[in-house]
C-alpha positions, 0 to 999 in steps of 0.5 A: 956720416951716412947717406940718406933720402932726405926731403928738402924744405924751406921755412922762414928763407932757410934750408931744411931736411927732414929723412924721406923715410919718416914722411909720410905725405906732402900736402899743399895748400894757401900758405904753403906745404904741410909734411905729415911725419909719422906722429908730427907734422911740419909746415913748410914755405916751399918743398924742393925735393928728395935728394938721394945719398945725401951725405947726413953727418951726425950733430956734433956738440958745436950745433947742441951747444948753441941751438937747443932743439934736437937734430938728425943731423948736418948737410950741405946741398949746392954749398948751403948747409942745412939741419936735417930734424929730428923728425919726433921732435921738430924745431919749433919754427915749423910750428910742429905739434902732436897730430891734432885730432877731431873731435871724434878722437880720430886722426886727423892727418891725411891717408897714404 
Protein backbone atom coordinates (compact mmCIF):
# COMPACT_ATOMS: atom_id res chain seq x y z
CA UNK A 1 0.00 0.00 0.00
CA UNK A 2 1.07 3.46 -0.46
CA UNK A 3 -0.34 6.85 0.03
CA UNK A 4 -0.86 8.83 -2.84
CA UNK A 5 -2.54 12.64 -4.20
CA UNK A 6 -4.99 11.08 -6.40
CA UNK A 7 -7.48 13.28 -8.41
CA UNK A 8 -10.93 12.12 -8.07
CA UNK A 9 -13.26 11.85 -11.35
CA UNK A 10 -16.61 10.38 -12.57
CA UNK A 11 -17.49 8.51 -15.75
CA UNK A 12 -20.18 6.74 -16.75
CA UNK A 13 -21.82 7.08 -12.83
CA UNK A 14 -18.56 5.27 -11.40
CA UNK A 15 -15.68 6.61 -9.20
CA UNK A 16 -12.44 7.05 -10.61
CA UNK A 17 -8.80 8.21 -9.72
CA UNK A 18 -6.01 9.18 -11.69
CA UNK A 19 -2.14 9.91 -9.46
CA UNK A 20 -2.24 13.87 -9.27
CA UNK A 21 1.23 13.93 -9.95
CA UNK A 22 0.60 12.37 -13.73
CA UNK A 23 -2.13 15.32 -14.47
CA UNK A 24 -0.98 18.02 -15.88
CA UNK A 25 -4.37 20.33 -16.29
CA UNK A 26 -7.86 20.07 -16.02
CA UNK A 27 -10.10 21.42 -18.38
CA UNK A 28 -13.75 22.22 -18.62
CA UNK A 29 -16.20 22.21 -21.24
CA UNK A 30 -19.97 21.52 -22.60
CA UNK A 31 -19.95 17.60 -21.79
CA UNK A 32 -17.98 17.85 -19.32
CA UNK A 33 -14.20 17.83 -18.06
CA UNK A 34 -10.99 16.85 -20.28
CA UNK A 35 -7.36 15.71 -17.81
CA UNK A 36 -4.65 16.10 -19.95
CA UNK A 37 -1.92 13.64 -18.52
CA UNK A 38 1.25 13.61 -19.27
CA UNK A 39 0.85 11.82 -23.04
CA UNK A 40 -2.96 11.07 -22.75
CA UNK A 41 -5.80 12.57 -22.08
CA UNK A 42 -9.02 11.31 -20.18
CA UNK A 43 -12.73 12.52 -20.52
CA UNK A 44 -14.47 13.10 -17.45
CA UNK A 45 -18.37 13.55 -16.47
CA UNK A 46 -17.45 15.43 -13.51
CA UNK A 47 -13.90 16.36 -11.27
CA UNK A 48 -14.42 15.99 -7.64
CA UNK A 49 -11.00 16.78 -6.18
CA UNK A 50 -7.54 15.96 -4.93
CA UNK A 51 -7.56 13.55 -2.10
CA UNK A 52 -4.25 13.72 -0.33
CA UNK A 53 -2.55 10.19 1.48
CA UNK A 54 -5.00 8.31 -0.02
CA UNK A 55 -4.27 4.89 0.62
CA UNK A 56 -3.61 3.25 -3.39
CA UNK A 57 -3.23 -0.74 -2.69
CA UNK A 58 -1.40 -2.46 -5.70
CA UNK A 59 -4.04 -4.46 -8.18
CA UNK A 60 -3.87 -8.03 -7.16
CA UNK A 61 -4.34 -10.90 -9.72
CA UNK A 62 -8.37 -10.65 -8.53
CA UNK A 63 -8.83 -7.12 -10.58
CA UNK A 64 -6.46 -8.55 -13.60
CA UNK A 65 -7.92 -11.73 -13.79
CA UNK A 66 -11.49 -10.31 -14.63
CA UNK A 67 -10.90 -6.74 -16.08
CA UNK A 68 -8.43 -6.54 -19.00
CA UNK A 69 -7.41 -3.02 -18.78
CA UNK A 70 -4.16 -1.78 -16.86
CA UNK A 71 -4.65 -0.37 -13.27
CA UNK A 72 -2.41 1.74 -10.84
CA UNK A 73 -4.09 0.56 -8.24
CA UNK A 74 -7.29 0.02 -5.60
CA UNK A 75 -9.00 2.68 -3.05
CA UNK A 76 -11.65 3.20 -1.32
CA UNK A 77 -13.00 7.02 -0.60
CA UNK A 78 -16.26 7.52 1.60
CA UNK A 79 -16.99 3.50 1.59
CA UNK A 80 -16.75 3.41 -2.32
CA UNK A 81 -14.15 1.60 -3.84
CA UNK A 82 -12.51 2.88 -6.76
CA UNK A 83 -9.53 1.74 -9.94
CA UNK A 84 -6.80 4.45 -9.80
CA UNK A 85 -5.68 4.22 -14.08
CA UNK A 86 -2.82 3.61 -14.99
CA UNK A 87 -2.24 6.75 -16.33
CA UNK A 88 -0.06 5.70 -19.74
CA UNK A 89 -2.86 3.32 -20.43
CA UNK A 90 -6.13 4.51 -19.53
CA UNK A 91 -9.25 2.35 -19.71
CA UNK A 92 -11.01 3.00 -22.57
CA UNK A 93 -14.31 4.23 -20.94
CA UNK A 94 -12.49 7.68 -20.82
CA UNK A 95 -12.29 7.53 -24.56
CA UNK A 96 -8.29 8.08 -23.79
CA UNK A 97 -6.23 8.35 -26.89
CA UNK A 98 -2.37 9.49 -27.68
CA UNK A 99 -2.72 13.44 -27.81
CA UNK A 100 -4.37 14.28 -30.92
CA UNK A 101 -2.14 16.85 -32.61
CA UNK A 102 -2.76 19.61 -35.38
CA UNK A 103 -2.19 19.59 -38.45
CA UNK A 104 1.09 21.65 -38.19
CA UNK A 105 2.17 18.33 -35.96
CA UNK A 106 2.14 20.27 -33.02
CA UNK A 107 0.57 19.35 -29.79
CA UNK A 108 -2.56 20.16 -29.40
CA UNK A 109 -3.06 19.89 -25.33
CA UNK A 110 -3.35 22.91 -23.24
CA UNK A 111 -0.23 24.58 -21.82
CA UNK A 112 0.70 24.87 -17.93
Amino acid sequence: MKDERVLLLRRDGHLWGVVHDAVRTVTRGRDGYRIWLRRRDLAADDVLGVIENMHVWPAGGALTRFWGEKARGLAVHESTPLVVVDPDSPPAIFGSDAATETSDGHDDQPSH
